[in-house]
LOZA-973319 format. One record per residue (C-alpha): residue number from 1; residue in three letters; x, y, z. Coordinates in steps of 0.1 Angstrom, whole numbers, plus 5000, padded with zeros to 4 digits. Example, Ala and Ser with C-alpha at 12.3 -4.5 7.8 and 13.67 -1.06 7.14 Angstrom:
2
@kelo=1; vonu=ALA; x=5123; y=4955; z=5078
@kelo=2; vonu=SER; x=5137; y=4989; z=5071
end
This chain:
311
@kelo=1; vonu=UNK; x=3288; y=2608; z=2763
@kelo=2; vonu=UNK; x=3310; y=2587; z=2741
@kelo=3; vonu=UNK; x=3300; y=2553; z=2726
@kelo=4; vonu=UNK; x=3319; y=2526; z=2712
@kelo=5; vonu=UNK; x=3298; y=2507; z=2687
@kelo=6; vonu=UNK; x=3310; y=2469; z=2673
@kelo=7; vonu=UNK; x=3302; y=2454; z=2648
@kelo=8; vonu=UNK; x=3305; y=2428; z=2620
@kelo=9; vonu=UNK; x=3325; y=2441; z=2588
@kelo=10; vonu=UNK; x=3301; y=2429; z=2563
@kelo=11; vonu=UNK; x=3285; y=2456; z=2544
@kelo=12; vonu=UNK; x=3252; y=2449; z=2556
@kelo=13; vonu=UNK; x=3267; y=2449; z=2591
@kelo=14; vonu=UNK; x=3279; y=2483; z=2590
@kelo=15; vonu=UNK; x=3247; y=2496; z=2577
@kelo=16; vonu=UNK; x=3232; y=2485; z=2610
@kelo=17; vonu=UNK; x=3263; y=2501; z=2627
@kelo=18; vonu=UNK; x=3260; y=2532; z=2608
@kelo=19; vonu=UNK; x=3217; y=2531; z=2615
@kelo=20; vonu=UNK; x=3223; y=2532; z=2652
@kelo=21; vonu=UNK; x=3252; y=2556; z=2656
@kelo=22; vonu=UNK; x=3228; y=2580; z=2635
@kelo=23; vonu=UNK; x=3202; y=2578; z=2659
@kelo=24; vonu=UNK; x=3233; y=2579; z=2688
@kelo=25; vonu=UNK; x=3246; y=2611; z=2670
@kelo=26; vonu=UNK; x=3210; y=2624; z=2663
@kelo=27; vonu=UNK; x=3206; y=2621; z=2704
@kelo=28; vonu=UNK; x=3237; y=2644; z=2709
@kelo=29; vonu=UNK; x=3262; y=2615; z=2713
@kelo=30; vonu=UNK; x=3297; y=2612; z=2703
@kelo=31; vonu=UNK; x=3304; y=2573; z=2685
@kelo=32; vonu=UNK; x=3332; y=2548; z=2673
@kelo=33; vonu=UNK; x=3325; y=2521; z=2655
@kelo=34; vonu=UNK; x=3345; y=2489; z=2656
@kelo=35; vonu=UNK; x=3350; y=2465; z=2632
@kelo=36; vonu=UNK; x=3349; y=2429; z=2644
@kelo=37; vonu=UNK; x=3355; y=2397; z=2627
@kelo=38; vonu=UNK; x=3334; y=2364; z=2640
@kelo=39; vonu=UNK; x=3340; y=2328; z=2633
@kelo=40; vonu=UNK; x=3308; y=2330; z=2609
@kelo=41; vonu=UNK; x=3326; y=2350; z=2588
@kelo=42; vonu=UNK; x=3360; y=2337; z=2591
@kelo=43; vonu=UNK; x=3345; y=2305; z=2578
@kelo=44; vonu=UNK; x=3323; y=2300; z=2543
@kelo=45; vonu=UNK; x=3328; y=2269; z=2529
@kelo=46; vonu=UNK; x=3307; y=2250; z=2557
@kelo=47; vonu=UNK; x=3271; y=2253; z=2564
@kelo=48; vonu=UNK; x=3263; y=2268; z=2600
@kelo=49; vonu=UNK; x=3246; y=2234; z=2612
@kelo=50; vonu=UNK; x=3282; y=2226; z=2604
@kelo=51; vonu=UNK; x=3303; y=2247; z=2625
@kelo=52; vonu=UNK; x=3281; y=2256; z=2655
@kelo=53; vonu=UNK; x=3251; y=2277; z=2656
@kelo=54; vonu=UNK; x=3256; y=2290; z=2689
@kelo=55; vonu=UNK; x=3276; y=2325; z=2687
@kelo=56; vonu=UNK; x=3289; y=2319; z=2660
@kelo=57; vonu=UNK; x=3282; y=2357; z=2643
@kelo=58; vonu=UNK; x=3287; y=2371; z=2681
@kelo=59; vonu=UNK; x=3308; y=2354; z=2703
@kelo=60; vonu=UNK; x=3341; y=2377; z=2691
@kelo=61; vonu=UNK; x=3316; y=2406; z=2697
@kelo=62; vonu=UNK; x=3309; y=2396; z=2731
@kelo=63; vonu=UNK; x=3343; y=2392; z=2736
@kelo=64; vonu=UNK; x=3351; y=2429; z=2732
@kelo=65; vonu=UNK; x=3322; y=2438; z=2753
@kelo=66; vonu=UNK; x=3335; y=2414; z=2783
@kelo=67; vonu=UNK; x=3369; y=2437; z=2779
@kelo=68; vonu=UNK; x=3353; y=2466; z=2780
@kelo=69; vonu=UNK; x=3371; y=2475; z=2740
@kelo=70; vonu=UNK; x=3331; y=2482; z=2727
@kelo=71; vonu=UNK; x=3299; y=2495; z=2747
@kelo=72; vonu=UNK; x=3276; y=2478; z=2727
@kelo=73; vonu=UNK; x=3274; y=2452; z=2704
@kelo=74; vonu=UNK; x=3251; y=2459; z=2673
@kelo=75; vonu=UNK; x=3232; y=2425; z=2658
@kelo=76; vonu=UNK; x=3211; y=2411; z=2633
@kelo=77; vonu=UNK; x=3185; y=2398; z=2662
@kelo=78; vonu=UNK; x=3179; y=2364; z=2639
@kelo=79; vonu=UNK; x=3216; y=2360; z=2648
@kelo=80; vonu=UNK; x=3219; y=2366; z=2683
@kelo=81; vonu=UNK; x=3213; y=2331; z=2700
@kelo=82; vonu=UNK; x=3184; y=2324; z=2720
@kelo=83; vonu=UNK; x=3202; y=2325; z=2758
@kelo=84; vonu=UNK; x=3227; y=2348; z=2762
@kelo=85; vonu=UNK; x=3251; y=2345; z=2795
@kelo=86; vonu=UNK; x=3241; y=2358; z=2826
@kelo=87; vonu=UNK; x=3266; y=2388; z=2816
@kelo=88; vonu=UNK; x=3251; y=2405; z=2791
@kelo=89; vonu=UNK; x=3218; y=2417; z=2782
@kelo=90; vonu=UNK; x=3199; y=2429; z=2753
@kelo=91; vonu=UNK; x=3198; y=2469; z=2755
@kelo=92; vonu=UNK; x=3170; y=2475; z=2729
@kelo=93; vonu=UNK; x=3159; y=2463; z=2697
@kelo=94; vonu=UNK; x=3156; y=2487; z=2663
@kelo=95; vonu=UNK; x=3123; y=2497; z=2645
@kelo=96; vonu=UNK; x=3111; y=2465; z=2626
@kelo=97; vonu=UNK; x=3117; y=2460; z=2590
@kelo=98; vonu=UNK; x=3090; y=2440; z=2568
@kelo=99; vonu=UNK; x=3098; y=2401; z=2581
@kelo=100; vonu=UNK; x=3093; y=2387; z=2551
@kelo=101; vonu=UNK; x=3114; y=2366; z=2529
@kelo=102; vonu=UNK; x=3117; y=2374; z=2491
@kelo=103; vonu=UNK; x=3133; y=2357; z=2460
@kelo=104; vonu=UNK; x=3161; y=2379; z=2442
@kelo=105; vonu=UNK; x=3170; y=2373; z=2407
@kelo=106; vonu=UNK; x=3181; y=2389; z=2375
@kelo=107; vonu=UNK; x=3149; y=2372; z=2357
@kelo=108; vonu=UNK; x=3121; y=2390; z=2372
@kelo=109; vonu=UNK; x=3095; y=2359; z=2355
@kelo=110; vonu=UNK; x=3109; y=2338; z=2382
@kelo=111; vonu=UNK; x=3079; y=2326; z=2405
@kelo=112; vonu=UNK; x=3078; y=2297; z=2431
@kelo=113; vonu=UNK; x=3045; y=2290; z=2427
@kelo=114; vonu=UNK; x=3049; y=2293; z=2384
@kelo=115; vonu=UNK; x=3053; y=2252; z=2389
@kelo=116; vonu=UNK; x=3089; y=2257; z=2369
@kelo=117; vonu=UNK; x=3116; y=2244; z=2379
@kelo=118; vonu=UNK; x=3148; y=2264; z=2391
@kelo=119; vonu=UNK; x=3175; y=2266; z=2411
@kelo=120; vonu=UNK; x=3174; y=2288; z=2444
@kelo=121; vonu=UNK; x=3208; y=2296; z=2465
@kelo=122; vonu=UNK; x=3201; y=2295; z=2507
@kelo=123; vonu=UNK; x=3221; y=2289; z=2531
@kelo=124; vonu=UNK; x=3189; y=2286; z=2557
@kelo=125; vonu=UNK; x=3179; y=2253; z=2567
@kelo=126; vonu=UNK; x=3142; y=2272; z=2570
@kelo=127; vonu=UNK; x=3138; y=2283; z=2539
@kelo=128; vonu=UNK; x=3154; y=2249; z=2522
@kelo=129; vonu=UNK; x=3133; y=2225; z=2546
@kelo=130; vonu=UNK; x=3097; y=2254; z=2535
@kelo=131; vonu=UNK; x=3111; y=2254; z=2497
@kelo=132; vonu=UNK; x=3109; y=2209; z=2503
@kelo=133; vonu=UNK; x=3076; y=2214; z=2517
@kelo=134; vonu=UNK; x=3059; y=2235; z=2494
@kelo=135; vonu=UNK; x=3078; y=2235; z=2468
@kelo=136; vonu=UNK; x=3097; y=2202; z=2457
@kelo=137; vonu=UNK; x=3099; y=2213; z=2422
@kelo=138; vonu=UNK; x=3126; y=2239; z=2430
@kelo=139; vonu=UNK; x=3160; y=2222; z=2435
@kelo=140; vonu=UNK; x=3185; y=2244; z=2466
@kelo=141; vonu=UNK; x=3219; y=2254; z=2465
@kelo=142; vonu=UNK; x=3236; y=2258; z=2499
@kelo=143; vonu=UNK; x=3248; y=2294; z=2496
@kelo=144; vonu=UNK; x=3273; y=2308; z=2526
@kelo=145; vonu=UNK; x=3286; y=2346; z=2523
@kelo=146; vonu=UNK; x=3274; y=2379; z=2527
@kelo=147; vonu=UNK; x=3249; y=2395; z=2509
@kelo=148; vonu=UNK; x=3272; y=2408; z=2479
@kelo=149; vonu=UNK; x=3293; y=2373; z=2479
@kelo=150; vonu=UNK; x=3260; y=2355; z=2471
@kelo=151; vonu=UNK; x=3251; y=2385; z=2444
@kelo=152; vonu=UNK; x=3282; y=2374; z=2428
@kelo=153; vonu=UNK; x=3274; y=2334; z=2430
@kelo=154; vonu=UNK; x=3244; y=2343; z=2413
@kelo=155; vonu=UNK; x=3256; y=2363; z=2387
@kelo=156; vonu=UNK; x=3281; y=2331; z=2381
@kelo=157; vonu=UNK; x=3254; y=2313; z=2375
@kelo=158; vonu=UNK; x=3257; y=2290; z=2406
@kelo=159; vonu=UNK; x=3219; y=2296; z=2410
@kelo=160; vonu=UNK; x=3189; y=2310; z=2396
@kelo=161; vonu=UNK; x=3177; y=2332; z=2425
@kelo=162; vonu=UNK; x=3187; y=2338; z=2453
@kelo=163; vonu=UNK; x=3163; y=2335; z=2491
@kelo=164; vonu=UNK; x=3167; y=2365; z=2510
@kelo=165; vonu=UNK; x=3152; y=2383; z=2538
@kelo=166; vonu=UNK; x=3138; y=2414; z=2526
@kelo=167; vonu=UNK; x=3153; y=2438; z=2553
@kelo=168; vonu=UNK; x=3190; y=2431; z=2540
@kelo=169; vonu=UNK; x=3177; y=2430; z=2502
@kelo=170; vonu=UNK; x=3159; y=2468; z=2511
@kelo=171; vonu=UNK; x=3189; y=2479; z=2535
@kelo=172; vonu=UNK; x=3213; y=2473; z=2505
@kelo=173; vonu=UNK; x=3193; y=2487; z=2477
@kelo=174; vonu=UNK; x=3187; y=2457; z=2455
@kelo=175; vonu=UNK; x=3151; y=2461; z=2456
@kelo=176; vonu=UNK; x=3146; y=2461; z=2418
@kelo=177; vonu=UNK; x=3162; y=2427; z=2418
@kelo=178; vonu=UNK; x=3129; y=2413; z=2440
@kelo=179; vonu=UNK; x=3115; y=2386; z=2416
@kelo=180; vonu=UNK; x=3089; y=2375; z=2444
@kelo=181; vonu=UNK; x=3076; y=2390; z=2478
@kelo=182; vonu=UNK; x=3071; y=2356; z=2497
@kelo=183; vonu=UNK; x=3039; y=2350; z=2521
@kelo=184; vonu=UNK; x=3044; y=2348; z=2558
@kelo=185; vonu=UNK; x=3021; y=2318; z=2560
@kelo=186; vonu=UNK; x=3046; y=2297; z=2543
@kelo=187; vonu=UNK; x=3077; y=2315; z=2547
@kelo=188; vonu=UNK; x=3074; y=2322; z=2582
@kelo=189; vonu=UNK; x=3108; y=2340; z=2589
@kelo=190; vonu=UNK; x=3134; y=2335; z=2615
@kelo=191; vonu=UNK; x=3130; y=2347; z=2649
@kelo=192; vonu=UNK; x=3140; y=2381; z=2651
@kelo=193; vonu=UNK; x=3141; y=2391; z=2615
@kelo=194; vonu=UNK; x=3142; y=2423; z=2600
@kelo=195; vonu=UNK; x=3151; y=2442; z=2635
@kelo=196; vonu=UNK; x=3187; y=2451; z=2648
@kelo=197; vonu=UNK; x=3193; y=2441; z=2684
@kelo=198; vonu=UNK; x=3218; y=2458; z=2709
@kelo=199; vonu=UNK; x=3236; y=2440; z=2732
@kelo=200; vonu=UNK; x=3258; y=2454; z=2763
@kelo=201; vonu=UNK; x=3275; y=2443; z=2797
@kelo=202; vonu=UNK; x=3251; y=2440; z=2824
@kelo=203; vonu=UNK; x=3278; y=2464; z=2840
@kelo=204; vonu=UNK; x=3278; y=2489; z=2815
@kelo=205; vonu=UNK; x=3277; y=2521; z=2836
@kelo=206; vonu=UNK; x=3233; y=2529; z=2844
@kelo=207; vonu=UNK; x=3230; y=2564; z=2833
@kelo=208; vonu=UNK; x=3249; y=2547; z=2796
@kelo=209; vonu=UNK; x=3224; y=2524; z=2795
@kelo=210; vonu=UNK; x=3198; y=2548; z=2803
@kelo=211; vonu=UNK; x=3202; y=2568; z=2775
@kelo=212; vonu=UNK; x=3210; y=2543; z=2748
@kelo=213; vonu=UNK; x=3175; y=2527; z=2750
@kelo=214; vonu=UNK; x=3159; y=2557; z=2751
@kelo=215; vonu=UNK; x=3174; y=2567; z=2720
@kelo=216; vonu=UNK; x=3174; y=2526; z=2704
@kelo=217; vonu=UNK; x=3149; y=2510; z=2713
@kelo=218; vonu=UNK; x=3113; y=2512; z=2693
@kelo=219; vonu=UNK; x=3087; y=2493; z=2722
@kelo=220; vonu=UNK; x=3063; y=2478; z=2697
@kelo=221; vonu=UNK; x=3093; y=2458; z=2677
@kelo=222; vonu=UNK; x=3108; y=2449; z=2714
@kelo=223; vonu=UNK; x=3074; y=2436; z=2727
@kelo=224; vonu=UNK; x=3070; y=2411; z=2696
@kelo=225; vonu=UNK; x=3108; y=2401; z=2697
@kelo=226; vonu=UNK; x=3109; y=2392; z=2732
@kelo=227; vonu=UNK; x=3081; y=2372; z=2724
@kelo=228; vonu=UNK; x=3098; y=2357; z=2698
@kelo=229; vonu=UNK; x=3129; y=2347; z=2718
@kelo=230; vonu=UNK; x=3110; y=2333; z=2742
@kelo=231; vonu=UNK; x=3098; y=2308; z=2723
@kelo=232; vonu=UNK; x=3129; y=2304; z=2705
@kelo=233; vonu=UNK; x=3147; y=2301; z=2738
@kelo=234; vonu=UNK; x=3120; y=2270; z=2755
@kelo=235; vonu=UNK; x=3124; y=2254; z=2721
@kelo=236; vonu=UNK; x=3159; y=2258; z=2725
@kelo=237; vonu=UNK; x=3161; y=2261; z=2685
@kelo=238; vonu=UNK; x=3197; y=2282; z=2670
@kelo=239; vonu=UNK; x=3196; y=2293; z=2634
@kelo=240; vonu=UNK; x=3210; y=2263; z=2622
@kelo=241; vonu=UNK; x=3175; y=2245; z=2629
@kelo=242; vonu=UNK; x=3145; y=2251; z=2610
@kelo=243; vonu=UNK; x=3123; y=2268; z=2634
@kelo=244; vonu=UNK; x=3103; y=2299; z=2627
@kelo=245; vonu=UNK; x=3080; y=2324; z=2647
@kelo=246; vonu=UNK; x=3069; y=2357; z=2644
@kelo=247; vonu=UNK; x=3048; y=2379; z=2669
@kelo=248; vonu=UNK; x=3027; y=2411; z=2655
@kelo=249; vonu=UNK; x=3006; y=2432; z=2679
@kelo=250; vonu=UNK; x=2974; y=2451; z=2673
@kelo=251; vonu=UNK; x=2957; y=2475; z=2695
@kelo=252; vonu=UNK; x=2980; y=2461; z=2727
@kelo=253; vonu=UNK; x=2969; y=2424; z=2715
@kelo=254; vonu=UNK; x=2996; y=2399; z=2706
@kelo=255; vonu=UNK; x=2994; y=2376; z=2681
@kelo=256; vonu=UNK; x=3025; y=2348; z=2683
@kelo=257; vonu=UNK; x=3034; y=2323; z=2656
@kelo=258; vonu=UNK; x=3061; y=2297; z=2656
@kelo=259; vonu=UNK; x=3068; y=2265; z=2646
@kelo=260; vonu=UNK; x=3092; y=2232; z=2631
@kelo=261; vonu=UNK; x=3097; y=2218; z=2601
@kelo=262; vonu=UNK; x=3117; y=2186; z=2598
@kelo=263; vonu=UNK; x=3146; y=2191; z=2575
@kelo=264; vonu=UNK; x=3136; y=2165; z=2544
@kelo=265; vonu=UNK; x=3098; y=2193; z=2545
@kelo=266; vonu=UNK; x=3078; y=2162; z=2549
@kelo=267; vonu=UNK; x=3061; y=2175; z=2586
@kelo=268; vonu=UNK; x=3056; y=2213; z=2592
@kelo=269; vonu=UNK; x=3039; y=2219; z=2622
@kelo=270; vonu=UNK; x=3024; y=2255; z=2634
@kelo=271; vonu=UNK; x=3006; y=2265; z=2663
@kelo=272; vonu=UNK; x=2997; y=2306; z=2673
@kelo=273; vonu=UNK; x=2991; y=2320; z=2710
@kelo=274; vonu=UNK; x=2973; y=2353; z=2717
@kelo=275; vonu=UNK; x=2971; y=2378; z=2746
@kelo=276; vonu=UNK; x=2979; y=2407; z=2763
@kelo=277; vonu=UNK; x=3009; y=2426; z=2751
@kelo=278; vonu=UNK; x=3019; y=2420; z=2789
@kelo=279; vonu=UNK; x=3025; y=2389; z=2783
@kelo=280; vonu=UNK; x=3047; y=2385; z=2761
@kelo=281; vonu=UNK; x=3074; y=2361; z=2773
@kelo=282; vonu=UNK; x=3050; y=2340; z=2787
@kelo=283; vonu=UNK; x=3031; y=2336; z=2752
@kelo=284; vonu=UNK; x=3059; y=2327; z=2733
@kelo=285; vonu=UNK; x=3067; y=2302; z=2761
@kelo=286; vonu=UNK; x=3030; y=2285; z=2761
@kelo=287; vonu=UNK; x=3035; y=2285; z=2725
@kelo=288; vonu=UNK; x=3069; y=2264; z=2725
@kelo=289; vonu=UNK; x=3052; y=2240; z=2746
@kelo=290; vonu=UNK; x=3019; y=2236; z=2725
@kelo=291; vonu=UNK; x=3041; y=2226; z=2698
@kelo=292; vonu=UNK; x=3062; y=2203; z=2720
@kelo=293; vonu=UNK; x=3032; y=2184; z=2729
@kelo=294; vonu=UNK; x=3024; y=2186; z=2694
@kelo=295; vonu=UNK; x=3057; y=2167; z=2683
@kelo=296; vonu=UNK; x=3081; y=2197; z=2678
@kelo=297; vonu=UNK; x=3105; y=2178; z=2705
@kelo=298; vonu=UNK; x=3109; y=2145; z=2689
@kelo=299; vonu=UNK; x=3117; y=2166; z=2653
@kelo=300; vonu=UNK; x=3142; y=2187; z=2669
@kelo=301; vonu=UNK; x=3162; y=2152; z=2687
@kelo=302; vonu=UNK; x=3159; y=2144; z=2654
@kelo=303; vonu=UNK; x=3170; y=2170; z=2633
@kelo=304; vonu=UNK; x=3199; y=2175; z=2656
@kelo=305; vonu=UNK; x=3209; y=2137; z=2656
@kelo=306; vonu=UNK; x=3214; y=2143; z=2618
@kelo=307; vonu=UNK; x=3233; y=2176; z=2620
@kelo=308; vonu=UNK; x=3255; y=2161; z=2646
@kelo=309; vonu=UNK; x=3260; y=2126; z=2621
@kelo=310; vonu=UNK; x=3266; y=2153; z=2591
@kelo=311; vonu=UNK; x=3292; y=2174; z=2609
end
């Protein structure tokens, strides 16, 4: 069995590319990978809540997989939007890296919580509207580019540190550049962060699709990340808004967190929803409309009135 693998050209990109056709190759698969380029890399010198959140890392991607040039499509899950057309499906989802966020800078002294000011280079409206909240002292940067591209801004001196997750930081081997591991309570991390997702056809041939998952997917990361989307998807948030969640599961119990922050930091809210492993959609759902009731809809008309004004 032969599979062609796309993929995005960035360095980090390939590295997920390269991950799964190991595991492809390690199942007695032949591969091809295929570079790809998307509009979110085509286009730097805009912020994503400026050019369109929605597929914009993986609509050229789905492209290719519509013509039948690719077999699957290979993502960062935080990129992959929430709803995906009736077409296409998500085939499996990668071992889970650690979700957290960490800051990256030559001066390892560097600490958000030292009360210094300093300058930090994101290019998530998350992290800058968290970094507001918590942190007002530390004045952002809005930093585009892939990991290496914003490695050189820092080194320019465009910024102080750099806020990162830490599965592209690890995945590229800049570990000894981690000034600061950040906590999940504040810096609850994008949806889907730190596993790779796969997306095919819905008419990719069975006994393909069959064997890809059984060699892909890792069930304890899929259960929390469907979870995840879930919410994501009810919230109907993209990765151009700042809203966070993360699931975790113990002993076939789920523990789902999510929330919305409004962009200026001045109202976070955060809500979690436990159950049954089972239930995973269905938690993530419940939790999407706990923090609806809560006010997470009249923040996101908002925060989308002022993207809209902005762009």
């Amino acid at each position: 069995m032969h599979i062609k693998i796309g993929t995005r050209g960035s360095k980090l990109a390939l590295w997920q590319a390269y991950y799964v056709e190991e595991l492809l190759q390690k199942g007695g698969l032949t591969t091809e990978i295929v570079i790809i380029e998307t509009k979110g890399d085509k286009i730097l010198d805009r912020s994503l809540s400026k050019i369109g959140s929605k597929g914009v890392f993986t609509e050229e991607l789905e492209d290719q997989l519509r013509f039948g040039s690719i077999d699957i499509a290979v993502h960062s899950a935080k990129d992959l939007q929430s709803s995906l057309a009736a077409e296409f499906e998500i085939l499996a989802f990668t071992e889970r890296e650690l979700a957290n966020d960490v800051l990256v800078s030559h001066d390892k002294t560097l600490s958000l919580k030292s009360g210094k000011p300093f300058v930090v280079g994101t290019s998530s409206t998350r992290r800058v509207a968290v970094l507001k909240h918590f942190y007002p002292h530390i004045k952002t940067v809005d930093m585009r580019g892939n990991l290496q591209t914003r490695l050189r801004k820092l080194e320019e001196g465009q910024c102080d540190a750099l806020l990162l997750a830490y599965a592209g930081v690890h995945r590229m081997h800049y570990d000894e550049m981690i000034a600061e591991y950040l906590s999940l309570d504040e810096f609850t991390p994008a949806v889907g962060q730190g596993s790779v997702a796969i997306e095919c056809i819905v008419t990719l041939d069975e006994e393909k699709k069959k064997t890809l998952r059984t060699l892909l997917n890792h069930p304890p990361s899929e259960v929390c990340l469907r979870a995840e989307r879930a919410f994501l998807k009810y919230l109907q948030g993209g990765c151009s808004v700042p809203v966070f969640g993360l699931a975790t599961s113990t002993d076939g119990q789920l523990s789902v967190t999510g929330g919305i922050i409004r962009l200026n930091g001045s109202e976070l809210l955060r809500r979690t929803q436990t159950g049954p492993e089972s239930e995973a959609e269905q938690l993530g759902t419940t939790l999407a409309k706990e923090l609806i009731a809560a006010g997470a809809g009249e923040i996101l008309t908002e925060i989308k009135a002022q993207q809209i004004q902005q762009s």
